[in-house]
Structures are given as C-alpha cells and as structure tokens.
C-alpha positions as CSV (number, residue, x, y, z in Angstrom):
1,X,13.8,12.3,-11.9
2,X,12.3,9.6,-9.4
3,X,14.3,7.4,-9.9
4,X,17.5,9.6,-9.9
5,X,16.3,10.8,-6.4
6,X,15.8,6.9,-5.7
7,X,19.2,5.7,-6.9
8,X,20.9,8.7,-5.1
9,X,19.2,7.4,-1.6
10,X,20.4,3.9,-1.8
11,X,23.8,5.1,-2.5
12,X,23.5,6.9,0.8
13,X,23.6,10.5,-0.9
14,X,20.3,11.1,1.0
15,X,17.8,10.0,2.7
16,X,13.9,10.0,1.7
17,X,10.9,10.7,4.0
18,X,8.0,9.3,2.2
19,X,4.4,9.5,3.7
20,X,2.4,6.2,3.2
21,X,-0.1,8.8,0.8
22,X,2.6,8.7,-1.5
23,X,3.2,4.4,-1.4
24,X,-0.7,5.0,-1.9
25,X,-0.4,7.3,-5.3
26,X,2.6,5.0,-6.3
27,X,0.5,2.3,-6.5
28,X,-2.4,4.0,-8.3
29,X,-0.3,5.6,-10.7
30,X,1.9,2.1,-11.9
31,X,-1.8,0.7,-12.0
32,X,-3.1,3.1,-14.8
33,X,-3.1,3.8,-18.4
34,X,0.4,5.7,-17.8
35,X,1.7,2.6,-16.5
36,X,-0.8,0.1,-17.1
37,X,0.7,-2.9,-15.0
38,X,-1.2,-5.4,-12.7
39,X,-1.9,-5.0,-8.9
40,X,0.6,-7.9,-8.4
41,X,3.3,-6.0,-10.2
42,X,2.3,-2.5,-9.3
43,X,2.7,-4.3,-5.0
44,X,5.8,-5.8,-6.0
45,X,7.5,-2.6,-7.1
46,X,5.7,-0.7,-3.6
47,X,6.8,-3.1,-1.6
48,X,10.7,-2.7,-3.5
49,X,10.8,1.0,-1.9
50,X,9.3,0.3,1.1
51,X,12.3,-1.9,1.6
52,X,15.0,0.3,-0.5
53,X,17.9,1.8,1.9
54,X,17.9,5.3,2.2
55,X,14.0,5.0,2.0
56,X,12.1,5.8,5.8
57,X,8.3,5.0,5.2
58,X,6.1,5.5,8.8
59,X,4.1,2.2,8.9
60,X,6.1,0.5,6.4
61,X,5.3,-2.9,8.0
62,X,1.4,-2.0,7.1
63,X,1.7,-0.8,3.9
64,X,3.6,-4.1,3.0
65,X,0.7,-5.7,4.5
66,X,-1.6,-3.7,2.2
67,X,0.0,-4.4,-1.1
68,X,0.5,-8.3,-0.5
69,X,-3.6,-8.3,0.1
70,X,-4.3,-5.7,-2.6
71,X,-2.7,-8.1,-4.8
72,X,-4.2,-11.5,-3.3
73,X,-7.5,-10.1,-3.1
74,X,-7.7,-7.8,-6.1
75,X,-8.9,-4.8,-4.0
76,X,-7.8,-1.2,-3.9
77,X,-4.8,-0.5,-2.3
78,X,-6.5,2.4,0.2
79,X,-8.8,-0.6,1.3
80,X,-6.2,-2.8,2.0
81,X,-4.3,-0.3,4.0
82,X,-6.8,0.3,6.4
83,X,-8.2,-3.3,6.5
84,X,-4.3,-3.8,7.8
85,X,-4.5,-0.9,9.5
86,X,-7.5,-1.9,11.4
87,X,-5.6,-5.3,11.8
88,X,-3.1,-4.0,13.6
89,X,-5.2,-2.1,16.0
90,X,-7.1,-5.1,17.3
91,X,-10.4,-4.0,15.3
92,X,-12.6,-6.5,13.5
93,X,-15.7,-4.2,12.8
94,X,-15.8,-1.5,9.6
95,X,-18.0,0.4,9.0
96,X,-18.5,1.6,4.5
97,X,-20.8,1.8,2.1
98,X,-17.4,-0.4,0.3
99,X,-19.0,-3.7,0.8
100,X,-17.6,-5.0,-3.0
101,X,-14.4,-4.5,-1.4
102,X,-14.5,-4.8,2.2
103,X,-16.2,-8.3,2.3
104,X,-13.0,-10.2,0.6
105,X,-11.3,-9.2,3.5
106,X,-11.5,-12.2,6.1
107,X,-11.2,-10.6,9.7
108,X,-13.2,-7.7,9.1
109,X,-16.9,-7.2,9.7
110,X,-19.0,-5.0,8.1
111,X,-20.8,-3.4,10.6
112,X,-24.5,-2.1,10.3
113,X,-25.2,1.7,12.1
C-alpha cells in the first residue's frame, strides 16, 4: 500500500504530508529484522522520499542532514536528527545520559549539570 500511495504522489495524483516522526520510523523499521538492511541503505532510501515529488516533509533539509551522519557515524537516526537539529540552531552544548552516541558527533559537547 505505501508504495501505491508513494507512486500515486509522484505522478501528481496527490500530495503527501509527512511529519519528520514518520522519516524517523521509516528508518527504524528498513533497519530491522522486517527489513534487515544497513543504516547506509536504510538513509539512502529516507533521503529518496524526502526528495520524491509530491512528498512535503517540514525540515527536510535536517532530516537529510540526519541520515547522511546516521550513516557516517553509525548512530541512531533520532540522535542524528537532533545533533542536526541543534546544528542548525547555533547550539554546541547537549545535555544526555547518550554519551556512546553523542560523543561521535564533532560539534556537540556534552554538557555536565
């Protein structure tokens, strides 16, 4: 069915609205036993609808940022987003107990409370 609905926006039947949550499940789901594929190919086909026509995706720009460095860094894609995010915004200080994660990422400190 998604890719019906997918095929039926780039023909310019309709047009999608998708909320980066759902990129965000996209990309957990193609990374899983369902799907099983890599984080490089799981980015690649993310990054495919975020630049499909018919397709609107609200920070699309970020959540291309976020799969590239999902994929180059091998961290989870939420992590990315919002190291992008925070990129975006001018921010270099994060605060998580995600250290494992957060640490790869080069213009971020992890800030101590």
């Amino acid at each position: 069915m998604a890719e019906r609905v997918l095929r039926r926006a780039m023909a310019g039947e309709l047009e999608l609205i998708v909320p980066a949550m759902v990129i965000a499940e996209i990309v957990w789901t193609l990374e899983t036993s369902v799907f099983n594929l890599s984080k490089q190919e799981a980015s690649e086909k993310a990054i495919a609808i975020l630049n499909m026509p018919g397709v609107q995706v609200p920070n699309a720009r970020t959540l291309e940022e976020a799969a590239v460095l999902h994929s180059e860094l091998n961290i989870d894609f939420t992590d990315a987003y919002l190291a992008c995010f925070a990129l975006g915004k001018g921010l270099e200080d994060v605060y998580t107990f995600d250290k494992k994660h957060f640490s790869r990422i080069p213009w971020l400190h992890i800030a101590q409370s």
